[in-house]
N, C-alpha and C positions, 0 to 999 in steps of 0.2 A: 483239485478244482477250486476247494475253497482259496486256499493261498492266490492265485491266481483272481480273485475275482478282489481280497484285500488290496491286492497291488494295485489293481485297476482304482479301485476307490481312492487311495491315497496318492498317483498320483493325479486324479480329478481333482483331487483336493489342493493340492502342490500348485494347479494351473491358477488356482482363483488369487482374482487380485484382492490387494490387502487392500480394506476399505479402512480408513484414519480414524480414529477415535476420538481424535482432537487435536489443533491446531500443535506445530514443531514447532513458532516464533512465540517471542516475548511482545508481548503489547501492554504499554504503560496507560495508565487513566491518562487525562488532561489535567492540569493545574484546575484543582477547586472542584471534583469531579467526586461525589460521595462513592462509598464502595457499593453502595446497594446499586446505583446507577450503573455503574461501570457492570456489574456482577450482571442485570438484565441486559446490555449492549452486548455483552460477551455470550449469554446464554442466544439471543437472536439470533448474533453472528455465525455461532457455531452450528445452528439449526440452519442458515442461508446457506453455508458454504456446504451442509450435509446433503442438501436438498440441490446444489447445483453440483456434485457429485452423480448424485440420480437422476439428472437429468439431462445429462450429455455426457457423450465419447469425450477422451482426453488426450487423443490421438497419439502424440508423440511423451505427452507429459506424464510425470507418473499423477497417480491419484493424493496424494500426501503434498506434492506441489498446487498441486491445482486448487488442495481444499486450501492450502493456507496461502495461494491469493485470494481465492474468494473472501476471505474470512479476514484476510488486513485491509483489502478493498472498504470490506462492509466497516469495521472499526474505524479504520481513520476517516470513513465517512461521517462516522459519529461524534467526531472529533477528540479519537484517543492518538496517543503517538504510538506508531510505528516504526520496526528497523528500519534503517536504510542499510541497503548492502553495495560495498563497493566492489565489482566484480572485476578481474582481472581480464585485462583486453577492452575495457569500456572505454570511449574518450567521450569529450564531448559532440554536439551534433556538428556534424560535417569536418572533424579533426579538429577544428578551432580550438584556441590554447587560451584558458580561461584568464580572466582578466589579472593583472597581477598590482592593479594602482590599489590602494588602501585609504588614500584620501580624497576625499570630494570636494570640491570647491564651491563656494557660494555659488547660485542660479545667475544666469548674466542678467545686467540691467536689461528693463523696458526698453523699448524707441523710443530714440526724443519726441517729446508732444503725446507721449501716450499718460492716459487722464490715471489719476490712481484710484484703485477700486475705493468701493465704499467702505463706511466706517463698518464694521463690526462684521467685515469678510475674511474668511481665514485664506490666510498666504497660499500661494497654486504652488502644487508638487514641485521639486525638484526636476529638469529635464531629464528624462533617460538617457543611457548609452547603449 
């Protein structure tokens, strides 16, 4: 009966999810970013991501994924870099085939008759495409 009752406990144990100990990504400081700084955005981060772990179902995801969006969210919110992952089967939005020109051309001229800005205004953006 004892035996029996081990098994039972172990596997209850087997059922529970593994909760993450700490972030599976690499996250870099920002350029000019002391270690002390970085070391408290990270120590936050990993308290955010702990605490929204406990705080909601993760439905389909596991728990190790979810902690470390949370946790690259809250960082490169703070302005560190994070990875980028390029996932197989991703394109861009709506298929579209990313641009492939490398050079850009001066902005076209003004209209005739159009006044020039004043002195000590800085040049307007280039047009988008």
């Amino acid at each position: 009966m004892k035996t029996v009752g081990v098994i039972v406990v172990v596997v209850i144990m087997a059922g529970c999810a593994h909760v993450p100990t700490g972030p599976s990504v690499m996250v870099l400081p920002s350029a000019g970013k002391s270690t002390e700084q970085f070391q408290k955005e990270d120590a936050a981060c990993r308290q955010t991501a702990a605490g929204e772990l406990a705080a909601s179902k993760g439905g389909n995801v596991s728990n190790q994924k979810r902690y470390d969006m949370t946790y690259m969210q809250c960082m490169y919110a703070q302005g560190n870099q994070v990875p980028v992952f390029n996932r197989p089967g991703y394109s861009t939005p709506y298929g579209a085939a990313p641009s492939t020109s490398t050079t850009v051309g001066p902005p076209p001229a003004p209209p005739a008759g159009t006044p020039p800005p004043p002195a000590g205004t800085p040049p307007p953006p280039p047009p988008t495409r």
